[in-house]
Structures are given as structure tokens and as C-alpha cells.
N, C-alpha and C positions, 0 to 999 in steps of 0.2 A: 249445406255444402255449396261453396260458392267454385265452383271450375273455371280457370283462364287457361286460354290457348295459347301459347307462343312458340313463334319460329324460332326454328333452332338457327341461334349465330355461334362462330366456333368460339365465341367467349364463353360459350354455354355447358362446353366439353364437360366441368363438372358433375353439372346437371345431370348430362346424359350417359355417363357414365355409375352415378349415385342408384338412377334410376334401374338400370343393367342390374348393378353391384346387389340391389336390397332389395326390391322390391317385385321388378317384372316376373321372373320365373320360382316366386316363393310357393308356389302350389305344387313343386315336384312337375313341371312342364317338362316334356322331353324334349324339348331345343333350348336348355338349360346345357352348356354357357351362350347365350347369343349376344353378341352387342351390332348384331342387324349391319355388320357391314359388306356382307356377300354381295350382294347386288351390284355394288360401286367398284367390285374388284376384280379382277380379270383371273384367266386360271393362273397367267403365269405370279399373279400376288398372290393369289389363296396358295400354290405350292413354296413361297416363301415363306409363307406364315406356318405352313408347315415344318420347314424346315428349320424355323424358329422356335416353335413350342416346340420338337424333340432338344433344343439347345436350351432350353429353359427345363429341362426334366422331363419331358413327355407328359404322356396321361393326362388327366382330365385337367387338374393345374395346370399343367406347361399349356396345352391347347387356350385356356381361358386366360394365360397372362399373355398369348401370345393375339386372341382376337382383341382384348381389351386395348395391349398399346397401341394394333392397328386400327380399334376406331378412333382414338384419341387423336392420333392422328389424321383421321380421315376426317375427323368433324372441323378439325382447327384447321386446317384445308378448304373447309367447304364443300368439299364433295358428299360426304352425307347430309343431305337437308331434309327436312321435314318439319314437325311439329311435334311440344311438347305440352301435355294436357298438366296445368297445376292444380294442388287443392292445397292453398297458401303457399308455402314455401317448399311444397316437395311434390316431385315430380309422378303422378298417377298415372300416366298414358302417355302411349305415342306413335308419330304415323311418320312413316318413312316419304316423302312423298317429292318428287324431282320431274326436273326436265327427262323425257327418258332416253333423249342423248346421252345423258350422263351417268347409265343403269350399260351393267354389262349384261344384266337379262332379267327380266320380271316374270312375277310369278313363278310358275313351272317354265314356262318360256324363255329360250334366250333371242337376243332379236335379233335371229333369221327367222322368226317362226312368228312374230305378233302382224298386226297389218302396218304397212310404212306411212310415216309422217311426210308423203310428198302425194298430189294427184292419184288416182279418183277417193282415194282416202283419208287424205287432209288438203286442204289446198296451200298451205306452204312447209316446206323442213324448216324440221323441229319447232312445231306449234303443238307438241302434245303433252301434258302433264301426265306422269306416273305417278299409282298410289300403289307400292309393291308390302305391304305390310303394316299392321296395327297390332299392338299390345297393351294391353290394360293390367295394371296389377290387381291379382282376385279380389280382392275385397271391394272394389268399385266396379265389377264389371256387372252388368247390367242396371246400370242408371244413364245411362246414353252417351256416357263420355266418345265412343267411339264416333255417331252421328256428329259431335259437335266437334270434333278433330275432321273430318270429310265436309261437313259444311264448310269449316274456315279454308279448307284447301281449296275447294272449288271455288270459293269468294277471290282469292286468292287471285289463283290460275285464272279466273277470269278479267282479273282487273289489270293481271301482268301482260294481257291481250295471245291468252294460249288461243287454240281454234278448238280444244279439243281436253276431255280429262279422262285418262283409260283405270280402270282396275280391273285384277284379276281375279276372281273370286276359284277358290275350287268348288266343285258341285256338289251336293251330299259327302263335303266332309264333317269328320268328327268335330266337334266344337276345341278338343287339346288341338288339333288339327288346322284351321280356318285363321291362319294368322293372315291371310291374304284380307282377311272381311267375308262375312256372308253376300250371299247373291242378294238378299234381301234388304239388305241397306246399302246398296248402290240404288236399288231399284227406289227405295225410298228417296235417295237425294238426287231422282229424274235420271237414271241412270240408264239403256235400255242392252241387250245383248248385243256385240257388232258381230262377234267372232267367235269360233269354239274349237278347242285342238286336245280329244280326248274328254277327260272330268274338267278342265279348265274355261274359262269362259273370259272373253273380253267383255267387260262394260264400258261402256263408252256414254258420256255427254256430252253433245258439241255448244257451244257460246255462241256460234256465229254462222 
């Protein structure tokens, strides 16, 4: 099994929706419909999307054709970025990961509550990279796909000249639970605690 990582460009929409569609939530996940575009959208989007899926039929269909077209669009936008793990031609993993400017809230967190990207906690705005989410489809999860999707983001965020890379881990969650990432593989890719608000935790590694 040979695994390649690449960034998601909105040319990729197929991809990243293929991946949604088949394979991420085939184990009966309970955040089965997800296409991970909460983060990037504010309430007053997520109560359109509402009011979309009731206009598509309601129910569990109407809600899934109605986040589906909003990430399509979101992707072909640019505003969802992140990375998508292959094994050959089909999409296995993937890691939400942005400026976190560009995140209406991480984690459990919405940002009035993380630490700010300006003095004594970054030294300039918006130097900090977000990793709000990782998912694996089951039958590859635990052969490290996840480590090698957070290595290339911090390569990344490093080399784009961030100050700084945050994830959110939640603390002793259930493994269906820990789509944030475990604490323990932050801590592996030099990650250390900065913050903590409740079972949440900020990891934080700075560059510079």
C-alpha cells in the first residue's frame, strides 16, 4: 500500500465528495451524512442549508443532498482546504486543515473562546494553521494514514511561513467520537498543550 497525500484544489470536488459519498462513514459512524463543511460556515449558512434540505424533502436525504451541494460548493470556492490521503486512484483519508481565519469555529470551540492569533500569543494575525477534523475510511484506519496527512500539513504550514499549527483534540473521547485527532498524535508530531476549555484541548506547535 503505497499512500500519497494531496491538497485539496477545487478541481478535486469530485474526489472529495466520492470520498463522503462511499467510503468515509461506511462503518455506521454517527456523523454519517458529513461532508465536513460546518466549520467554513457561519450560522446564518448552516440555517439556509436547513431550509434547503426541508425544500429537498427533509429527513435524512433532504439534509445529505442539502450539505453535499453546500460542500461542492465550498470546495470549488476554496474555502474548504485541506488534504486528501490516496491509495491509487481513490480517496482513503482526509484532513480538514486552514488558515483559521477562515474556520467560523474549531473544534468544540468557536473563535471567541480559542487563544488569538495576535501578541502575547502569536506575534503576528493570522499566522496560525487549523487542523479541525481527520477521517479515515475503516478499513485503513490504523496504519498511520492519519500521522502522514498532520506531517504534510505541518510541512506545509511551515513552509507557507505560518508562526504557529493549533489542533483540537477532545480528551478521553470515544474513538466513533475523536474526529478532532487523538491528543496523542499531536503530541507525536511535537505538538505540546497551550490551552484547555472543558474535555477540549489546544495543541499548539510553533515554527518560529
Amino acid at each position: 500500500m503505497e499512500i500519497v497525500i494531496k491538497a485539496l484544489k477545487p478541481d478535486m470536488a469530485e474526489a472529495y465528495l466520492d470520498f463522503f459519498d462511499c467510503r468515509a462513514f461506511s462503518d455506521g459512524s454517527p456523523y454519517y451524512p458529513c461532508y465536513c463543511n460546518a466549520f467554513n460556515m457561519s450560522a446564518a449558512e448552516i440555517d439556509a442549508m436547513r431550509e434547503e434540505a426541508k425544500g429537498y424533502g427533509g429527513g435524512t436525504e433532504g439534509w445529505k443532498r442539502a450539505l453535499r451541494e453546500s460542500a461542492s460548493r465550498l470546495v470549488k470556492e476554496g474555502r474548504i482546504r485541506g488534504y486528501l490521503a490516496f491509495d491509487g486512484e481513490t480517496a482513503v483519508g482526509w484532513c480538514n486543515a486552514n488558515d483559521r481565519l477562515n474556520y467560523c469555529r474549531v473544534g468544540e470551540f468557536d473563535l471567541d473562546h480559542v487563544p488569538e492569533d495576535r501578541p502575547p500569543d502569536c506575534r503576528r494575525v493570522g499566522q496560525v494553521k487549523s487542523v479541525v477534523c481527520f477521517e479515515i475510511c475503516p478499513e485503513y484506519r490504523g496504519r498511520g494514514i492519519a500521522t502522514l496527512l498532520l506531517r504534510r500539513v505541518c510541512g506545509d504550514a511551515e513552509a507557507e511561513g505560518y508562526d504557529c499549527i493549533e489542533g483540537y483534540p477532545t480528551l478521553n473521547a470515544e474513538a466513533a467520537m475523536a474526529f478532532t485527532g487523538p491528543a496523542a498524535l499531536y503530541r507525536k508530531m511535537g505538538f505540546t498543550e497551550y490551552a484547555r476549555s472543558g474535555n477540549t484541548a489546544v495543541m499548539r506547535k510553533a515554527f518560529r
